[in-house]
C-alpha atoms as one frame of an Amber mdcrd trajectory, in Angstrom:
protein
 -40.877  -0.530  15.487 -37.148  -0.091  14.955 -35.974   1.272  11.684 -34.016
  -1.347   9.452 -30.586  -0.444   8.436 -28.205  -1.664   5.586 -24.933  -2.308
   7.933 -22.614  -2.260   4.561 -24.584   1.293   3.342 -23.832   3.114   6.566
 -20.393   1.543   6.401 -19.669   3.098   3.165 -21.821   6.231   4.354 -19.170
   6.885   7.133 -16.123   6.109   4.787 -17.293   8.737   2.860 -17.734  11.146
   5.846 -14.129  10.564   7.175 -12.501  10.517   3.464 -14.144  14.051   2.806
 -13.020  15.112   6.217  -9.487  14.456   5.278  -9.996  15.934   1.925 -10.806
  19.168   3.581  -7.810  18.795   5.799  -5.705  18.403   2.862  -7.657  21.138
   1.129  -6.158  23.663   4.443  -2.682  22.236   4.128  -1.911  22.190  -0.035
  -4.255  24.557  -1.226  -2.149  27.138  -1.203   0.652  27.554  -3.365   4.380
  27.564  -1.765   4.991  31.441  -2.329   1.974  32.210  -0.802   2.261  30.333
   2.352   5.923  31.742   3.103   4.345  35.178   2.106   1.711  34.453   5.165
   4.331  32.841   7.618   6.749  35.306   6.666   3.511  38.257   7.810   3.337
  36.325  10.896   6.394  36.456  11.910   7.029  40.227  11.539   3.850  41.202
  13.520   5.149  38.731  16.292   8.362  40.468  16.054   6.389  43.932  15.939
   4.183  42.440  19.364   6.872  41.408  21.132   8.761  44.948  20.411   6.266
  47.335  21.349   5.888  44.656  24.731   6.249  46.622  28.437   7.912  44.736
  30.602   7.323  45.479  34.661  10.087  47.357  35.643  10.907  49.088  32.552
  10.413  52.719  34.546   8.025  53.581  31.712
């Protein structure tokens, strides 16, 4: 026999899914403070700058 199931429960079971989904998303995006996110971009950047300088490029002659 099928299993009964509340319809307005599960509704309020999946809003509370998606709303602590996009808590976690917000958690990624703001957790950090402002100093500390340019400090990680800013880390980034300089080791794709590093990459891209130590690069060898066919027909260099190295």
């Amino acid at each position: 026999m099928a299993e009964l199931v509340n319809l307005r429960t599960a509704r309020k079971r999946a809003t509370r899914r998606k709303d602590e989904q996009d808590a976690n998303a917000s958690r990624l995006a703001y957790g950090q403070p402002k100093h500390i996110r340019k400090l990680h971009a800013a880390d980034q950047e300089k080791a794709d700058r590093t990459l891209d300088l130590h690069r060898i490029e066919p027909g260099d002659g190295r």
